[in-house]
N, C-alpha and C positions, 0 to 999 in steps of 0.2 A: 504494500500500500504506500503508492506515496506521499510522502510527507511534503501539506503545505507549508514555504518557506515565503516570507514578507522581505527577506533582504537578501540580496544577491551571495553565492559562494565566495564568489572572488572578486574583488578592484583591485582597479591601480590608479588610488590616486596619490596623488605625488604631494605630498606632506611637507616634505621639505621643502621642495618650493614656494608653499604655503608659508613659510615659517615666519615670515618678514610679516604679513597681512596680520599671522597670530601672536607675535611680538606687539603689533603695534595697539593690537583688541587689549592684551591683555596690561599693554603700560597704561593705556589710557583706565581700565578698572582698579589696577594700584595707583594712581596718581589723582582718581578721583576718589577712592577711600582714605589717601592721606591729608588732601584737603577737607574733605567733611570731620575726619576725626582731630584736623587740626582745629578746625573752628566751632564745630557744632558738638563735635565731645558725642560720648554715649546717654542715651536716655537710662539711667541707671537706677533699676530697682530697688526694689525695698531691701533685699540681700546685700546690695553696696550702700545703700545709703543708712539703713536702719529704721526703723521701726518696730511694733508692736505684734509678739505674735500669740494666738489663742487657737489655743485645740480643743473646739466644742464636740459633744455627745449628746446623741440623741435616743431613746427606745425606739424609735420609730427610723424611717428610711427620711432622712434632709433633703426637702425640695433646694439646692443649690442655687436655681435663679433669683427664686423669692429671698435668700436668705443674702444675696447679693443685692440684692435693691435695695434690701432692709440696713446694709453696711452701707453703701455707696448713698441712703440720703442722709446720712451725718458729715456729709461735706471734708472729708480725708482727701490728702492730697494725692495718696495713692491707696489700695484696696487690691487683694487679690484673696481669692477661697477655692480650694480647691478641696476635694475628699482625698483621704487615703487612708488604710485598712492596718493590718495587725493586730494582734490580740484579740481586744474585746470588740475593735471597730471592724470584724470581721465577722457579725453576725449584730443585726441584720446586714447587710451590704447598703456603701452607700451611709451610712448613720453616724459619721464623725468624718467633720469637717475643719480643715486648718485657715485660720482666716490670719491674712496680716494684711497690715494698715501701715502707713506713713503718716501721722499725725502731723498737728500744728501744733497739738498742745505736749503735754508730759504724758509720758506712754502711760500710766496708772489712770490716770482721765480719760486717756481714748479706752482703754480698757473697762472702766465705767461705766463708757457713753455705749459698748457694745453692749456689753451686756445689759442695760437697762431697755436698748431698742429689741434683743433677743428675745429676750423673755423669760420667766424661770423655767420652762421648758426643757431647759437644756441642762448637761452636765458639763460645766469647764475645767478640764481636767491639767491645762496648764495655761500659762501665761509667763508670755517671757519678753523683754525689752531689750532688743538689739541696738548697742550704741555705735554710734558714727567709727569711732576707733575703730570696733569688731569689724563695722562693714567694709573700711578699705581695707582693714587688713586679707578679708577676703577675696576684697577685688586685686590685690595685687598678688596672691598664692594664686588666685583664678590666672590672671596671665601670666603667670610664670610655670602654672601647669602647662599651658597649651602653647608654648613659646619650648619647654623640653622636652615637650612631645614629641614636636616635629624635630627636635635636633638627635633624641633619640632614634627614631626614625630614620635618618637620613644617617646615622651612625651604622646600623642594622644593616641597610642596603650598603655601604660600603665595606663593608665583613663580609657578608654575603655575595657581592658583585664583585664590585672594583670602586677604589675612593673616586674616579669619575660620574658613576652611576650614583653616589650618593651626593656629590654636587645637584646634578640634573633633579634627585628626589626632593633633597629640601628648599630648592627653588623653586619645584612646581605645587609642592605641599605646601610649604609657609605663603606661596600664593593665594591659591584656593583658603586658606586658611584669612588668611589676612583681607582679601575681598570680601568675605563674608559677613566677616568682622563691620567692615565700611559698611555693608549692608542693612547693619544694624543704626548706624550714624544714619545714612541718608534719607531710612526711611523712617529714624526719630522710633526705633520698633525698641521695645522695652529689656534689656538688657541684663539679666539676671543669673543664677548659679547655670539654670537649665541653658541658658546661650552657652553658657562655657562648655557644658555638655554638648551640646549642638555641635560646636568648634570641633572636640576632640573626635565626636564620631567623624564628621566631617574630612579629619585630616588619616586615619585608619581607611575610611572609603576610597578617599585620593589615592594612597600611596597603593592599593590593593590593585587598579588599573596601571599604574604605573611600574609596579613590580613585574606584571605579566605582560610588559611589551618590553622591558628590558633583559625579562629572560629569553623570549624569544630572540632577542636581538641577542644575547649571546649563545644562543644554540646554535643560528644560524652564521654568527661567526665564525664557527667550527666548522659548518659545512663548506661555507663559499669564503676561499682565503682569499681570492684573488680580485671582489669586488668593491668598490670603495664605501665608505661607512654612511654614505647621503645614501645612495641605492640600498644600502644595506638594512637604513632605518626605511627607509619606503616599504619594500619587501614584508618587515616583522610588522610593522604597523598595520598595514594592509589584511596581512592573514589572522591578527587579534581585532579588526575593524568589529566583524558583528559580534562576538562573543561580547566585544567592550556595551557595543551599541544596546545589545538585549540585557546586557545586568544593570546598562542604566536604567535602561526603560524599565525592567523588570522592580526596580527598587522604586523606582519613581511613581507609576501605576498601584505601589503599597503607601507609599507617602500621601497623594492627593486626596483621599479620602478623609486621610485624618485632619489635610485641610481647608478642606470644604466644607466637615461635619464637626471636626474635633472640638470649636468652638473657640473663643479667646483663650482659653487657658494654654491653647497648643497652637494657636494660629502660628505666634511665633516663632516656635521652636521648627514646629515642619513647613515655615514657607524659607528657613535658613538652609535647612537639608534639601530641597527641592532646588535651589537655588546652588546650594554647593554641587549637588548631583551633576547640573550643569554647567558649572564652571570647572570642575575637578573631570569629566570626560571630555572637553575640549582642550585643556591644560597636559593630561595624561595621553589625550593623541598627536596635539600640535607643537606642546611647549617642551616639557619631560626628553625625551630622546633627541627632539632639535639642538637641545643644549649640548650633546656628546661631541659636537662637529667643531665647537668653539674649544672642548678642550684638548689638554693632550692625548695621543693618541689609544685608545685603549684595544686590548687585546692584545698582539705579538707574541713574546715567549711565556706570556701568562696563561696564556686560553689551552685548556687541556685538545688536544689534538680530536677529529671525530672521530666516533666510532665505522672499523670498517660495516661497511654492507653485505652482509651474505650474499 
């Protein structure tokens, strides 16, 4: 039975060629992420900036919108609830909700004013005040996580590859990484522990395309000694083209639902992943390998010889 197929076996398209067009897409998305984040800065949550936070209980299943209207008419400058589960809040489902606030006033007052608008209804089972200290200090372990990430990363593939391959890696990952980032600036989107989460998947997604067009490109350095490294990166690129193409789409087709449907609470999170998807498979076919041609030359009496063919 034949198998229907949506994209062709084989191209040839000529990537390297391309590389100048894909240089010049991708300086213009770091040079506009470094202007917004030089002037407009991050929209930075309640996690960096601090506030108020309470972990309400309920017998019953928490209608979430309602009890967000019920926060959001006491006039806080910021407000987030979300539910989540463990122990006792795992029966009923849904019956314990984490609310934090960015007050005006003193976290003990906005905590006051919640609970007096909730109702005795509920069980408040903690309450805690996030101070301004705690929250940079978060913000600044947050990018310094995802700043050694990618240097990790890019470490890994030059142990594993060659220290050329791990140039080309943490260029085209702290790219992808760092445009995202901007994405956050320019579109003023709310900036919180869960973006730094977004980042790191983000930057694991990138480098996972990028690893498997470098391998190929050194398999077939072994086969074809005699052909130059632009040909050679067209070639590998080429024959990783749909696999790259179907595990984006493939991841991308799980992401858009969550946001279309997911609601505010995720909007942000998966319209960063959605976004990275596509800049991390344009960077991992266009950018990533184009960079081997600038440096020095890899392979010679390092690449293990191929295997003969029966």
């Amino acid at each position: 039975m034949p198998i229907l197929r949506f994209l062709p076996e084989a191209t040839n398209i000529n990537f390297v060629g391309a590389r100048y067009y894909a240089f010049a897409i991708d300086g213009l998305l770091v040079l506009l992420s470094i202007l917004s984040i030089a002037f407009h800065g991050f929209n930075l949550g309640i996690d960096f900036t601090g506030g108020v936070l309470l972990e309400v209980k309920s017998p019953h299943v928490i209608d979430i919108g309602q009890m967000r209207a019920q926060v959001g008419a006491l006039g806080f400058g910021e407000s987030q609830l979300q539910y989540f589960g463990g122990g006792e809040c795992d029966k009923p489902a849904d019956s314990c909700v984490l609310v934090r606030v960015q007050p005006k006033q003193s976290g003990q007052a906005a905590a006051v004013l919640i609970k007096d608008k909730l109702g005795t209804g509920y069980n408040y089972r903690r309450t805690e005040e996030v101070g301004p200290k705690v929250s940079q200090e978060l913000f600044r372990a947050g990018v310094w996580a995802t700043i050694l990430a990618v240097i990790a990363i890019a470490a890994w593939v030059a142990v594993r590859f060659e220290w050329q391959y791990g140039i080309g890696a943490v260029v085209a990952t702290g790219h992808d990484v760092f445009v995202t980032a901007g994405l956050y600036s320019v579109f003023h989107m709310e900036f919180t522990l869960t973006s730094v989460a977004a980042l790191l998947t983000l930057a694991g997604y990138s480098i996972n395309d990028t690893v498997v067009v470098f391998d190929r490109i050194r398999e077939n350095r072994r086969k074809y000694k005699r052909i130059g490294l632009g040909e050679l990166i067209n070639m590998s690129t080429n024959q990783m083209l749909v696999r790259t193409i179907l595990t984006s789409a493939a991841t991308a087709v799980s992401i858009i639902p969550l946001l279309l449907f997911g609601g505010p609470t995720l909007f942000d999170f998966t319209a960063a992943i959605l976004f990275g998807i596509v800049v991390g498979t344009f960077s991992s076919t266009y950018v990533a390998a184009a960079l081997l041609l600038y440096l020095p030359t890899i392979g010679g009496s390092k690449e293990e010889p191929a295997a003969a063919t029966p």
